[in-house]
C-alpha positions as CSV (number, residue, x, y, z in Angstrom):
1,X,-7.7,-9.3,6.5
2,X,-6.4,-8.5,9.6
3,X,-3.4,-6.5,8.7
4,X,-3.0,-4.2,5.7
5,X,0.5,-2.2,4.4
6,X,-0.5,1.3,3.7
7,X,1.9,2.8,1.0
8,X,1.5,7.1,0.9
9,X,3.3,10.9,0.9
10,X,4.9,12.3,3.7
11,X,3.0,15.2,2.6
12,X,-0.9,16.3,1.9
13,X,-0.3,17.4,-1.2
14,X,-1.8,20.6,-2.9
15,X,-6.2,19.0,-2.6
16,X,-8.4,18.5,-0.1
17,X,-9.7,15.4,-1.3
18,X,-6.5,13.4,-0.9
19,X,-6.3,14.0,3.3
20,X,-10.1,13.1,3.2
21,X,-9.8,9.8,1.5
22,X,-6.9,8.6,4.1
23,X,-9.3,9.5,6.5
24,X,-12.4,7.4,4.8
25,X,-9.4,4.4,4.8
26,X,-8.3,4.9,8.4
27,X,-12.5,5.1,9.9
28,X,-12.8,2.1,7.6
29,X,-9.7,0.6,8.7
30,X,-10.4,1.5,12.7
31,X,-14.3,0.1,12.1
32,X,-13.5,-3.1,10.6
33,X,-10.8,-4.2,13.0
34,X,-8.0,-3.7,10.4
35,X,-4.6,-3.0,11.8
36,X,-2.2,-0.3,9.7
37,X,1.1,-1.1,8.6
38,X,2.8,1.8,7.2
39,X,6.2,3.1,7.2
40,X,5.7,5.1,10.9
41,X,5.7,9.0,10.1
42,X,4.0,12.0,11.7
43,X,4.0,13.9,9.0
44,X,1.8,14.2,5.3
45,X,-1.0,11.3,4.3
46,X,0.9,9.3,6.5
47,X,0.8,11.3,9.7
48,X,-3.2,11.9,8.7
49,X,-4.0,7.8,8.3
50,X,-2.3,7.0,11.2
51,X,-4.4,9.8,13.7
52,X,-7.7,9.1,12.2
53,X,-7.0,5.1,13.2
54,X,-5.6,6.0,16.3
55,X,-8.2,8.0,17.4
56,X,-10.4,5.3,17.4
57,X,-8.5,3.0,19.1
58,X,-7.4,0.5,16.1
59,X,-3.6,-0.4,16.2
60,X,-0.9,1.1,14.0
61,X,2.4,-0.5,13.5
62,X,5.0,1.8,12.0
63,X,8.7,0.1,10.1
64,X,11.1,3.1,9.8
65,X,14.5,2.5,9.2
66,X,16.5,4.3,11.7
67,X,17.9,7.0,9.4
68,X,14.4,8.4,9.0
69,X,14.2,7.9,11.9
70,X,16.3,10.3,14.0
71,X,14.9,12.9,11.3
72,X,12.2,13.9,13.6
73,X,9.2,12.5,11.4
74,X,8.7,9.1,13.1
75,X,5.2,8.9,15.1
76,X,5.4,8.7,19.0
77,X,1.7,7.7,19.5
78,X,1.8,4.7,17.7
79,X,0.9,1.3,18.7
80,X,4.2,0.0,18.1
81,X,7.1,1.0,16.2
82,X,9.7,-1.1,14.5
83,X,13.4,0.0,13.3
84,X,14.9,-1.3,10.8
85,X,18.8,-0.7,9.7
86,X,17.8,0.1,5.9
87,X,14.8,1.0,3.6
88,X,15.0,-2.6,1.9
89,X,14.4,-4.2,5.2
90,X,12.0,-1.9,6.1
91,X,10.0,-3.3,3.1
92,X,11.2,-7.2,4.0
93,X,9.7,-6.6,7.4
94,X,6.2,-5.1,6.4
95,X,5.9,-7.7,4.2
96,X,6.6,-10.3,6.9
97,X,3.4,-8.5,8.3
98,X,1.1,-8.2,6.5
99,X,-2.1,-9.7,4.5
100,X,-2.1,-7.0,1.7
101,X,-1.1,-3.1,0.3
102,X,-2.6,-0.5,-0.4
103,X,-1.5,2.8,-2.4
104,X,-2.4,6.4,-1.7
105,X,-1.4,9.2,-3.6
106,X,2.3,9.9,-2.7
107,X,5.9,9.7,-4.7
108,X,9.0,7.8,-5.3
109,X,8.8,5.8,-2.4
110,X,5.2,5.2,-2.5
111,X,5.6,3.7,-5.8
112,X,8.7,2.0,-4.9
113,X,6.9,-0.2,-2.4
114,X,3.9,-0.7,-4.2
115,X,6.0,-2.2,-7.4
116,X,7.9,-4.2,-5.5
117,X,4.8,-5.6,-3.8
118,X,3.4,-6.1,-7.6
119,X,7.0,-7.7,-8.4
120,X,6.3,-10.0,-5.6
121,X,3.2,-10.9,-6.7
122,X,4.3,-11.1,-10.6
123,X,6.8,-13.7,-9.6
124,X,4.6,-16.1,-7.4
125,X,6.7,-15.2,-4.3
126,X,3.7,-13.5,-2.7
127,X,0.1,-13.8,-3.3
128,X,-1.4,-10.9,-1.4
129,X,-3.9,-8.3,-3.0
130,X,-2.3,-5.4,-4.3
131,X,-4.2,-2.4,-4.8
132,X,-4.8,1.6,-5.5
133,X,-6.9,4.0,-3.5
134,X,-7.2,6.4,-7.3
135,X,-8.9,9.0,-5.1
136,X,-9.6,11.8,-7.7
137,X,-7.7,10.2,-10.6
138,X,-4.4,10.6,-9.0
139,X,-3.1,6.8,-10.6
140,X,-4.8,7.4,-13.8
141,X,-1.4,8.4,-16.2
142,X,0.2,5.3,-13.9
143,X,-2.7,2.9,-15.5
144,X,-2.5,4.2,-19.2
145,X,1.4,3.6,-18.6
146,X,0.5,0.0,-17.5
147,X,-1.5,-0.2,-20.7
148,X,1.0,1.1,-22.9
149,X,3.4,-1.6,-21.1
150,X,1.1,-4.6,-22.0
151,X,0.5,-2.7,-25.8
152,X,4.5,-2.7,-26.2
153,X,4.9,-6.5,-24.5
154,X,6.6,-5.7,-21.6
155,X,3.7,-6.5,-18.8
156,X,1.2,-9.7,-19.2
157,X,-2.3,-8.4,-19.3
158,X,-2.8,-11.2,-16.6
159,X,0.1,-9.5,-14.6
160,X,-1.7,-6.2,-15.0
161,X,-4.8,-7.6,-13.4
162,X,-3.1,-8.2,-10.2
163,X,-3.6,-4.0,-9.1
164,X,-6.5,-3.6,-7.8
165,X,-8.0,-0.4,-8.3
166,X,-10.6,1.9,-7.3
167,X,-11.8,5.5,-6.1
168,X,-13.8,3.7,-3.7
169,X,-12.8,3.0,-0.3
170,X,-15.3,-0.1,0.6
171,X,-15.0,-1.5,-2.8
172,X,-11.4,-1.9,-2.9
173,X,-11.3,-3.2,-0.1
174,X,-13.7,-5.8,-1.4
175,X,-11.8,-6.3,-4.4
176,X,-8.6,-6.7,-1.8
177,X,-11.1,-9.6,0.2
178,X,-12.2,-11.7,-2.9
179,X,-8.9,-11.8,-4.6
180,X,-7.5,-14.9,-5.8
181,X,-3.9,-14.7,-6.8
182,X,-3.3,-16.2,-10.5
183,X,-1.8,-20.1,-10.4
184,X,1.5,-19.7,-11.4
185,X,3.9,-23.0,-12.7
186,X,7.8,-23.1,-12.1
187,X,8.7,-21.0,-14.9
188,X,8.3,-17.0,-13.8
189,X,5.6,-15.3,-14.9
190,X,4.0,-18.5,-16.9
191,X,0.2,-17.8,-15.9
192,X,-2.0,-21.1,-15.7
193,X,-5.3,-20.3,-16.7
């Protein structure tokens, strides 16, 4: 994987341990020659991922849209920074570049992007790995929910299995190399097993 969608808060959040897991992601990302895609702010996880890579010389590619931009939260360090004219092709455009996402604790948007990423996945237009950094148990009521979703037949257990998750830092990204997207046939969301 060369290039990797990070999806996380514009803020830190209330624990430590959150800030030091984006850290463990951006020395692992910066050490292994994996270049950050993320949606180019100064500020929060996002800010924190971004410097800990930087620092070390790896390459960070921020996609803002220009609203947000203007808003005095886009990074000035960065590698490179791309506009775009909305949030939805902000999300087209990190897609365009990338190999795979990853979730860090963070809000509405973070789970915005990382849904649509699963969507994308659930409906054979992508076959990228999709997965959770569940640093301290942060995605834990977002599993059960998934559960309860397959329970109540709204989500296909194989559709489920295509989040990766860990609290691990190496192993999900080990999960994120080995992954095999399911085969899917021409009728969405028909799994061929």
């Amino acid at each position: 994987m060369k290039k990797i969608a990070v999806f996380c808060g514009s803020s830190l959040g209330f624990n430590e341990i959150y800030k030091n897991d984006a850290i463990k992601l951006g020395n692992h990302f910066a050490e292994n020659n994996i270049s950050l895609v993320y949606g180019g702010g100064k500020i929060g996880m996002m800010g924190i991922l971004a410097d800990t890579i930087l620092e070390k010389k790896g390459e960070v590619i921020g996609v803002i849209p220009g609203l947000l931009r203007h808003e005095e939260v886009a990074h000035t360090s960065i590698t490179e920074m791309i506009v775009t004219k909305t949030m939805s092709k902000r999300k087209v455009k990190i897609s365009k570049l990338v190999d795979g996402y990853i979730a860090l604790p963070g809000g509405f948007g973070t789970l915005d992007e990382i849904f649509e990423a699963l969507t994308l996945s659930q409906l054979g237009i992508e076959s990228k790995p999709v997965g959770i950094l569940n640093t301290n148990g942060f995605f834990n009521h977002l599993i059960h929910q998934l559960d309860v979703m397959v329970t109540e037949g709204y989500l296909k257990q194989s559709n489920k299995e295509m989040l990766l998750m860990s609290d691990s830092v190496e192993d999900l990204i080990l999960q994120m190399l080995n992954y095999k997207a399911p085969e899917m046939t021409k009728i969405i969301n028909k799994v061929v097993r």
